[in-house]
C-alpha positions as CSV (number, residue, x, y, z in Angstrom):
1,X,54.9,4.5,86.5
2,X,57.1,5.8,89.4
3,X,60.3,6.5,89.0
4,X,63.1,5.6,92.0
5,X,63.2,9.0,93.1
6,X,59.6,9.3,92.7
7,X,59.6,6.4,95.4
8,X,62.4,7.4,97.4
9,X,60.2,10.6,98.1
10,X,57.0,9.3,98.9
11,X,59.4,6.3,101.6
12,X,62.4,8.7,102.8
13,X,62.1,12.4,102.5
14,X,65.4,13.0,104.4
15,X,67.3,10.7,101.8
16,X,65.2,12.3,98.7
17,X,66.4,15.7,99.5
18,X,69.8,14.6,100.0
19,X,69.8,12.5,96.8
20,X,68.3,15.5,94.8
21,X,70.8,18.2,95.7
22,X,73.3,15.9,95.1
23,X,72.0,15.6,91.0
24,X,71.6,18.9,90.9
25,X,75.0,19.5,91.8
26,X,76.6,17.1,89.3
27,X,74.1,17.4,86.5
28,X,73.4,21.3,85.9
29,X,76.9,22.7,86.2
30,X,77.3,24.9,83.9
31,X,73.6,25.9,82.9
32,X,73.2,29.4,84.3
33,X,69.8,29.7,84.0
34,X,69.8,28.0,86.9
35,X,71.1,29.0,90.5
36,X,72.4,24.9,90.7
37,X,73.9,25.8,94.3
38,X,71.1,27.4,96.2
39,X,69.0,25.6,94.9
40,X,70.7,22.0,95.6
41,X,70.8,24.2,99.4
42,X,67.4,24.8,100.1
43,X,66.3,21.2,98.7
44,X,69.0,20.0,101.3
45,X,68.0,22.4,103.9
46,X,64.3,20.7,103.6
47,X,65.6,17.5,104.5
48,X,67.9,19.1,107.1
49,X,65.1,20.6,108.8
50,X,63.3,17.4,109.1
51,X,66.0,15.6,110.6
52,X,66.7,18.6,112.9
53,X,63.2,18.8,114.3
54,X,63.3,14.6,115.0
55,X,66.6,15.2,116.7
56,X,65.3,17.6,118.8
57,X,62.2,15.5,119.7
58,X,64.2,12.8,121.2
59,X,66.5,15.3,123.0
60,X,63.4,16.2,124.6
61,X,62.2,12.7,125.3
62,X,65.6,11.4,126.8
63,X,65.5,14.7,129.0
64,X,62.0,13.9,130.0
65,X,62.9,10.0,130.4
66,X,66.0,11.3,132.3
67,X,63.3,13.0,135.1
68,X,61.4,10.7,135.3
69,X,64.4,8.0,136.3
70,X,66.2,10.3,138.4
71,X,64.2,13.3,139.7
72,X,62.2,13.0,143.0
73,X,59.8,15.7,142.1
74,X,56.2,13.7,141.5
75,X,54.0,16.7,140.5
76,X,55.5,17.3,136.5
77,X,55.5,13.4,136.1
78,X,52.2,13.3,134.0
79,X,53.6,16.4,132.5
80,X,56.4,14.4,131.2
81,X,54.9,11.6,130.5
82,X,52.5,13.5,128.1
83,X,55.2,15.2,126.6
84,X,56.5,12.0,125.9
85,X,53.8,10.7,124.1
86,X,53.5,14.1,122.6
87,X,57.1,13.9,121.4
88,X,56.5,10.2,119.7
89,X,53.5,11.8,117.7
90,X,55.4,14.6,116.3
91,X,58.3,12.2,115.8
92,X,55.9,9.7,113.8
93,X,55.4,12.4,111.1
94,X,58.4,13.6,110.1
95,X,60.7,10.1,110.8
96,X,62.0,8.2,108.1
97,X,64.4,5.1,107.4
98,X,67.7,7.2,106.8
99,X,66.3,10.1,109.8
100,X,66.4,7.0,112.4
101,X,69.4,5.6,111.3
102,X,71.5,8.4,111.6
103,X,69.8,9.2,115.1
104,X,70.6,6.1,116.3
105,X,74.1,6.4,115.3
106,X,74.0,10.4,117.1
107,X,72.2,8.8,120.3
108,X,75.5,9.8,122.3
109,X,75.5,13.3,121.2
110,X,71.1,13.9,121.2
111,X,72.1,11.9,125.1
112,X,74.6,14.7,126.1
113,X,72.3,17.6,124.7
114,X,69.5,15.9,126.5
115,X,71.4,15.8,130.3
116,X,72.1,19.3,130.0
117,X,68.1,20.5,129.3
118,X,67.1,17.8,131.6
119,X,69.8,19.5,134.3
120,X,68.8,22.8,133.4
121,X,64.7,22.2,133.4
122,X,65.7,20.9,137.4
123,X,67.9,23.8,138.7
124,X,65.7,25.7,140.7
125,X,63.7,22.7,142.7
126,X,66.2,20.0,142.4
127,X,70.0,21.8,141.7
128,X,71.9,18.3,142.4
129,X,70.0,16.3,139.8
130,X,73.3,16.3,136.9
131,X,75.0,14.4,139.9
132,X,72.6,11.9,139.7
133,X,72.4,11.8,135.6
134,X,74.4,9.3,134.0
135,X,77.0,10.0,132.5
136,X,76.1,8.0,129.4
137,X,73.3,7.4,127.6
138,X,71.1,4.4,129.3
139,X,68.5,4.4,127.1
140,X,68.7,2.5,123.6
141,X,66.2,3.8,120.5
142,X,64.0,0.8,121.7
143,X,63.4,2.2,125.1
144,X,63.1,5.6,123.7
145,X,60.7,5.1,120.9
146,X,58.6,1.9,122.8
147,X,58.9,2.4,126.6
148,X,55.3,2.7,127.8
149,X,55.6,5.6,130.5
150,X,51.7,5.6,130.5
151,X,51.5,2.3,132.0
152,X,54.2,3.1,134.5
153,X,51.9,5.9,136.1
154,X,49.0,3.0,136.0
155,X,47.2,4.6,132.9
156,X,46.0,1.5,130.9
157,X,44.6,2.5,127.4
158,X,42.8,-1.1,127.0
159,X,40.7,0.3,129.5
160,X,39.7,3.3,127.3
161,X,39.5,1.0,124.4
162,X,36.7,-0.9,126.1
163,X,35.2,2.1,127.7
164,X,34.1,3.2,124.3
165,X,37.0,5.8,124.1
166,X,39.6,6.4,121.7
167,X,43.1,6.2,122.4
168,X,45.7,8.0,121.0
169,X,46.8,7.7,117.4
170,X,49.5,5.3,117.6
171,X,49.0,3.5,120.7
172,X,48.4,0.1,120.9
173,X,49.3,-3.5,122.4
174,X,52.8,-5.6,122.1
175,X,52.9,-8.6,124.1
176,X,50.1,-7.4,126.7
177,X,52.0,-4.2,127.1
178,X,50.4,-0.9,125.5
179,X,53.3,1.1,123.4
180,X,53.3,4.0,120.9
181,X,54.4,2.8,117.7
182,X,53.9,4.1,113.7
183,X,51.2,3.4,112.0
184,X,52.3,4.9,108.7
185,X,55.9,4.4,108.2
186,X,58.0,0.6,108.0
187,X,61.3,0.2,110.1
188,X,60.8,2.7,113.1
């Protein structure tokens, strides 16, 4: 039988490790034949490593998302947009409930850290794009996670699926629009 922390691993890594330094904090004091602190760290540190690498994901989406919007350069759009969906895969395995909570209360701060790279990718061809970037965030975690920029550039995966080809893992159709969404985790 599973225990709840058993569970809690297996549904929120993020939380897990958080949970678990935390009891080895309060529970082994004392017992020096274990090293209770660095070892609560590094459990932590797994957990903050996850959330750090989803963080910067969506840093890189909204930056991406940003060019797309704003930029008049058209030769790195399908470059973006592939990063995009790129971005959304990576996101996929390492998100969980408590990660995407906490991102979508840090959206303001992941926004700001995004304008800058997205500023900063677009100094040498377009130096006057931060003029044009908002100066807060316009993009909510729907339109990050969900907003098809496949189907913007005219790329229509029902086509592949019909063709005989695959499309990729964790594409598929809302409401007649084609969107990237989990397949293997609830509440994204």
């Amino acid at each position: 039988m599973a225990t709840k922390a058993a569970d809690l691993y297996d549904e929120d890594f993020y939380a897990w490790t958080q949970q678990q330094a935390e009891v080895l904090r309060t529970h082994f004091q004392g017992d020096n034949r274990l090293d209770v602190e660095h070892l609560a760290e590094e459990v932590e540190d797994l957990g903050k490593s996850e959330l750090q690498a989803v963080e910067s994901f969506i840093e890189h989406i909204i930056a991406h998302l940003l060019k797309l919007d704003y930029s008049g350069q058209a030769p790195p759009r399908p470059h973006w947009r592939a990063e995009i969906v790129n971005f959304r895969q990576n996101i996929d395995r390492k998100i969980s409930p408590s990660i995407r909570r906490k991102v979508v209360r840090e959206l303001d701060e992941l926004y700001r850290r995004a304008r800058q790279t997205a500023a900063v990718g677009a100094l040498v061809h377009e130096p006057d794009l931060i003029r044009r970037l908002p100066k807060s965030c316009p993009y909510d975690w729907d339109t990050i996670w969900h907003r098809d920029v496949l189907a913007e550039a005219g790329v229509d995966l029902a086509d592949s699926e019909s063709s005989g080809r695959r499309p990729p893992s964790g594409a598929t159709s809302v409401g007649g629009k084609r969107v990237l969404v989990s397949r293997s985790r609830k509440n994204k």
